[in-house]
N, C-alpha and C positions, 0 to 999 in steps of 0.2 A: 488486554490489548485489543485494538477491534482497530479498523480500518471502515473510513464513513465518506463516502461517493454525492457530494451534494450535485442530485439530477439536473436541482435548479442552473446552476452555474455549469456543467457537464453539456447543458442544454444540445444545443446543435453539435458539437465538437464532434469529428468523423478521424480525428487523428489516430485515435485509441492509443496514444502514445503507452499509458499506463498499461496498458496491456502486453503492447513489444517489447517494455525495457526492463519487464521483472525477471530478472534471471531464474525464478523461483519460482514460476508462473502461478502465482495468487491469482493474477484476474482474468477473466473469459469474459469472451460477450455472449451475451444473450439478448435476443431482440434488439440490437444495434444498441445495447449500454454494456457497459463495463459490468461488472460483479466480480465477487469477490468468492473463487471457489475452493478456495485452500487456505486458510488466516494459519492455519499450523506451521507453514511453510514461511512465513511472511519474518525475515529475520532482521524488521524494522529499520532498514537503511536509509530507507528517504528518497529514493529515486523518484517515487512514482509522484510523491509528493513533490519533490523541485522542479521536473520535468512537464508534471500536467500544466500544458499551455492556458487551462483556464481555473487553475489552482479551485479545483472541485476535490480533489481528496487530502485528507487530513488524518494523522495516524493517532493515534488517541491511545499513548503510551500509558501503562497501567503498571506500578510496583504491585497489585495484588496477584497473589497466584504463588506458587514457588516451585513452577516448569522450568527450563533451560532459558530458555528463551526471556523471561521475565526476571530472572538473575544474571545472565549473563550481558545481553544486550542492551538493557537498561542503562549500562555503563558505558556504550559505543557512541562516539559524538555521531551527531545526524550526518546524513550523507555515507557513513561508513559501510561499508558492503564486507559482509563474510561471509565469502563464499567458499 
């Protein structure tokens, strides 16, 4: 699983939206961009994804691994939040 911030598209945006609405708090800024400083935490819901106004982040679900989170979640339709 990995979470991937295209800067390109991210460009100017000052909303940080992805960054207010993870309950989970994966992302911080740094140097006025997003980053992504906890992916362990990140329990693939889709918010930040539906939310970013200029659709710059993309979760990049992975069956490899065999963590909680890659067994379990894999099975959660997008959008779904557990928290």
């Amino acid at each position: 699983m990995n979470i991937r911030i295209d800067y390109v598209k991210c460009g100017d945006c000052r909303t940080y939206t992805c960054v207010d609405c993870c309950a989970m708090a994966v992302f911080s800024l740094k140097d006025n961009k997003p980053v992504v400083v906890d992916l362990d935490s990140c329990t693939l819901c889709g918010i930040c994804e539906d939310l970013c106004p200029k659709k710059a982040i993309t979760l990049e679900r992975s069956l490899q691994g065999s963590g909680f989170q890659n067994s379990f979640f894999m099975n959660a339709k997008k959008g779904e939040c557990f928290l």
